[in-house]
C-alpha positions as CSV (number, residue, x, y, z in Angstrom):
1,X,-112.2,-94.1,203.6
2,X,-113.6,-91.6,201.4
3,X,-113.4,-92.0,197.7
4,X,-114.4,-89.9,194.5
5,X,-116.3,-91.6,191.8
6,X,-116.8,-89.7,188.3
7,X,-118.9,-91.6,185.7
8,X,-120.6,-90.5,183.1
9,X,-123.2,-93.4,182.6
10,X,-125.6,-92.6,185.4
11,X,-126.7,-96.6,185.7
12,X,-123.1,-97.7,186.1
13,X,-121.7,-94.8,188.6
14,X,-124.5,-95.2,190.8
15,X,-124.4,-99.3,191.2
16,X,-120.7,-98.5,191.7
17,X,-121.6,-96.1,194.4
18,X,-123.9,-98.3,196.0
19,X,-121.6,-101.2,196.2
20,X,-118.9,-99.1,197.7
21,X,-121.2,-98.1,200.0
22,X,-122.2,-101.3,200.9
23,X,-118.5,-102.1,201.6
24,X,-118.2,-99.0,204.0
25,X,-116.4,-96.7,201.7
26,X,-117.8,-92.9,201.6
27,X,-118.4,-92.1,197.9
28,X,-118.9,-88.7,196.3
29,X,-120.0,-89.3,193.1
30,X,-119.9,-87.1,189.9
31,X,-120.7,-87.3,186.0
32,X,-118.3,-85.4,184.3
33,X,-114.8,-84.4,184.2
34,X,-115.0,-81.0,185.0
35,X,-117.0,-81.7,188.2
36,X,-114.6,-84.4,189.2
37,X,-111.9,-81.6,188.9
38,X,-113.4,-79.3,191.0
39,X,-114.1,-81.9,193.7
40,X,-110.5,-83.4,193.7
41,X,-108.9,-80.5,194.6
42,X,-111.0,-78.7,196.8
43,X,-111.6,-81.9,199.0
44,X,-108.9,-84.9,200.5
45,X,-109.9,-88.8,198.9
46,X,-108.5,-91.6,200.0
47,X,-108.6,-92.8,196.5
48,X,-109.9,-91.8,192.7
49,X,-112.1,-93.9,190.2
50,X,-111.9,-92.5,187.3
51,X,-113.6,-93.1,184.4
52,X,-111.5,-92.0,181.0
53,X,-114.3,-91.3,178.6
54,X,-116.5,-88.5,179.9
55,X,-117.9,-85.6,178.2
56,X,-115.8,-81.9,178.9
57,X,-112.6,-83.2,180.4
58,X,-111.6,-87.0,180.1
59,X,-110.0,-88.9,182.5
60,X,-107.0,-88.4,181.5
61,X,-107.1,-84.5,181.4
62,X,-108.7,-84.5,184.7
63,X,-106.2,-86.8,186.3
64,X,-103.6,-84.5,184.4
65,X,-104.6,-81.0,185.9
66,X,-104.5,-83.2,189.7
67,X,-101.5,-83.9,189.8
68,X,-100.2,-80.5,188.2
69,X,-102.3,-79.2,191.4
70,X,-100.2,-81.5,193.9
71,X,-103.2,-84.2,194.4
72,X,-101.3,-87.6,195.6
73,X,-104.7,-89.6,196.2
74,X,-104.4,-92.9,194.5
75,X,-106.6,-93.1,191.3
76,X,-107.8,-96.0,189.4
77,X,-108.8,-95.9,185.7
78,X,-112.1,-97.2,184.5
79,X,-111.8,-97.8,180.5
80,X,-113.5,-99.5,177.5
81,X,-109.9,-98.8,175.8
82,X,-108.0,-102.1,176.1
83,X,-104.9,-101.1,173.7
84,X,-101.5,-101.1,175.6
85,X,-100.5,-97.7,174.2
86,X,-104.0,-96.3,176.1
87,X,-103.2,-97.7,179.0
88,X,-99.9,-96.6,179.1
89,X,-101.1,-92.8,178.1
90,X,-103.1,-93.1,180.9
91,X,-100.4,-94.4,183.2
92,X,-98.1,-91.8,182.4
93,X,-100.7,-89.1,183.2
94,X,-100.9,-90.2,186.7
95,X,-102.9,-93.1,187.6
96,X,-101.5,-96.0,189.2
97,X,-103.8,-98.6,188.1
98,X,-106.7,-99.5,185.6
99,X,-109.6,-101.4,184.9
100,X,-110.6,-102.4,181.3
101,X,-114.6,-102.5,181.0
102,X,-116.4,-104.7,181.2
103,X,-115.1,-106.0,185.4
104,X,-116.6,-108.4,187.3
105,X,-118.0,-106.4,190.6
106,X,-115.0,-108.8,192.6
107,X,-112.2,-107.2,190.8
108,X,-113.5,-103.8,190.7
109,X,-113.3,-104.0,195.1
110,X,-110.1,-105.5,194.4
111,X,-108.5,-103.1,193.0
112,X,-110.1,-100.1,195.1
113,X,-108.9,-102.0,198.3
114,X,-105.0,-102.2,196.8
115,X,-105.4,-98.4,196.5
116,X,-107.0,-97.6,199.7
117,X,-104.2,-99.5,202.2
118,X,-101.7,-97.7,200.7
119,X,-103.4,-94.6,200.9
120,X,-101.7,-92.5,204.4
121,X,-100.5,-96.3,205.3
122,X,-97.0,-96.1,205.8
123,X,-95.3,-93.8,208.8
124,X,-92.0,-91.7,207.4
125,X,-89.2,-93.7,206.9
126,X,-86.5,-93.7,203.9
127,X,-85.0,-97.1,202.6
128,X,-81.7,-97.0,200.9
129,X,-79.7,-99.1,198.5
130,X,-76.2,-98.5,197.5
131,X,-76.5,-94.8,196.6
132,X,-80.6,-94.8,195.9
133,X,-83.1,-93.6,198.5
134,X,-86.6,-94.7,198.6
135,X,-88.9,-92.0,201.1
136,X,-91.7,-93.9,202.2
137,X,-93.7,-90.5,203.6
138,X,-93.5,-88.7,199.8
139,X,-92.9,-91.3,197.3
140,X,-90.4,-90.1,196.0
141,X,-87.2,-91.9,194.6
142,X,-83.8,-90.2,195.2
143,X,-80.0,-90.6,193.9
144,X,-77.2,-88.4,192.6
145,X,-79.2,-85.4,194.0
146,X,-82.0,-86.0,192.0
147,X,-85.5,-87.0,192.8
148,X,-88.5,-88.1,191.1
149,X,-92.0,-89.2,192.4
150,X,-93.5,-92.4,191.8
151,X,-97.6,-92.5,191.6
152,X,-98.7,-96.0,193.7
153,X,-98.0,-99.0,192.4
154,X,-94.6,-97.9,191.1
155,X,-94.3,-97.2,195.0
156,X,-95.5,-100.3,196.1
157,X,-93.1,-102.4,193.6
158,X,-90.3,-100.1,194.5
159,X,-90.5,-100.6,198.4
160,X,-91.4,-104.3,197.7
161,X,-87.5,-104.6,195.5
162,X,-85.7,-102.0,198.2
163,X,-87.0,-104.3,201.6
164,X,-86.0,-107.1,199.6
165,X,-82.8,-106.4,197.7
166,X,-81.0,-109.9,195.5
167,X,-84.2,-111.3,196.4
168,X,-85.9,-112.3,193.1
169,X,-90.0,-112.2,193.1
170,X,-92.0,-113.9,190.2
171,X,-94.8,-112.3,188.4
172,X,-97.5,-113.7,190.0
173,X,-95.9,-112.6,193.6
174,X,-95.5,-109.5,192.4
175,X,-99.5,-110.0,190.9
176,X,-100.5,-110.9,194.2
177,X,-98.7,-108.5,196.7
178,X,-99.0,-105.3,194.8
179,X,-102.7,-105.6,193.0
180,X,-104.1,-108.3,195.4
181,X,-104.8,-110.1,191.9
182,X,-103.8,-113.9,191.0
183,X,-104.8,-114.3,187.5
184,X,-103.1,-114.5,184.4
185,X,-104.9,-112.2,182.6
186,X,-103.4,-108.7,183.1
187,X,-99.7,-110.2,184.1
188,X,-98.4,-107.4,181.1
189,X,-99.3,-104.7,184.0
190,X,-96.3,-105.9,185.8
191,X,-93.4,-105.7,183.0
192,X,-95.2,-102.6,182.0
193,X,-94.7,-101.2,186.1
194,X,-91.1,-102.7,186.1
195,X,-90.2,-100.4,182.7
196,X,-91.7,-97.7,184.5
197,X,-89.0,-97.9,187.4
198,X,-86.2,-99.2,185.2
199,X,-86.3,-95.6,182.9
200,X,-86.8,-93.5,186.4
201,X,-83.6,-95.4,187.9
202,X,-81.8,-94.7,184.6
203,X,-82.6,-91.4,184.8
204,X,-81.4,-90.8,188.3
205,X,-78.1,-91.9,187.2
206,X,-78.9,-95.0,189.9
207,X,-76.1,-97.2,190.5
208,X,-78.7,-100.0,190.6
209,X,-81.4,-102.0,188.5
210,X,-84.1,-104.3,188.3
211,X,-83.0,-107.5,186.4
212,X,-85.1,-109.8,184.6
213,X,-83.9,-113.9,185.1
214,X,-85.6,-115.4,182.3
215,X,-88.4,-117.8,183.7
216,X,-88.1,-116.7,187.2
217,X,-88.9,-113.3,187.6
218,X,-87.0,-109.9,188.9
219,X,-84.5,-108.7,191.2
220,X,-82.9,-105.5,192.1
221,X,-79.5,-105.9,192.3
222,X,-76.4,-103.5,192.1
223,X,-75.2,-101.9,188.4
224,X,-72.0,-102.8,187.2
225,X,-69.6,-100.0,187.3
């Protein structure tokens, strides 16, 4: 699995770099944003750790220009920011998770191994519920002749609901299968996930949603008509 790494404090990237390494990942590593770029879309990751404050191009800009380019890799967000409204900027850009600094190493692997096993891990196949398509090969979420892509996680929640439809999942479940994580401490991620796909269903027109059953957890279940 070969990931890219972009840094800007030297120390940190290359401890990083030697841990993946030690973990048999293959790591290119670089220290600014503009670098990263160059390296994302002339060369295929597996995944991208990306780091949101460097000097040139942030994270976010970076991330940005990759997916304007077509880049799918999974990426990961490394931040000191720990407000919801930067997380959520960052989301939005692209990423599919993120990591407030300071991690413990544990979590750090973590979270690279969610992205990794999703990366090229599914064969093509498209799941359906009532009039909503899920393809498995591009991502992508499809109704009323629309589509729209989802980046990982919203993936990996959406195929969870669509294999298991009027099956309701708590949010530690949902913790545990989608960012291999059982702690309390980030549980917002989920809801924050969960409004992602609720506003991409509403705006497919889809004749289903994701329901919240107060002190249980979620399900997907049919709209009313």
């Amino acid at each position: 699995m070969k990931i890219l790494l972009a840094e800007d404090e030297e120390s940190i990237a290359r401890a990083l770099k030697l841990m993946l390494e030690k973990n048999k990942y293959t790591v290119d590593l670089v220290f600014n944003g503009a670098d990263a770029l160059e390296h994302i879309v002339s060369s295929e990751y597996d995944a991208l750790v990306l780091d949101i404050m460097m000097p040139g191009m942030d994270g976010i800009e970076v991330l940005t220009a990759a997916r304007s380019s077509g880049v799918t890799a999974p990426a990961l967000f490394l931040t000191a920011k720990g407000e919801v409204e930067d997380r959520v900027a960052g989301l939005d850009a692209g990423a599919d998770d993120y990591l407030p600094k300071p991690f413990a190493t544990s979590e750090f692997l973590a979270r690279v191994r969610a992205l990794v096993r999703r990366s090229g891990a599914y064969a093509p196949s498209v799941l359906s519920f009532g009039g909503v398509e899920l393809d498995c090969s591009r991502y992508t979420l499809r109704a009323n002749g629309g589509e729209l892509r989802l980046n990982n996680k919203e993936y990996q929640l959406m195929e969870l609901f669509m294999r298991h439809p009027q099956q309701v999942f708590s949010t530690m479940h949902l913790m545990e299968k989608v960012w291999e994580l059982n702690s309390e401490s980030d549980m917002d991620v989920v809801w924050t996930y969960i409004g992602f796909l609720r506003r991409k269903l509403r705006q497919l027109g889809a004749d289903m949603e994701i329901k919240t059953i107060r002190g249980a957890g979620y399900i997907l279940e049919s709209s009313p008509c």
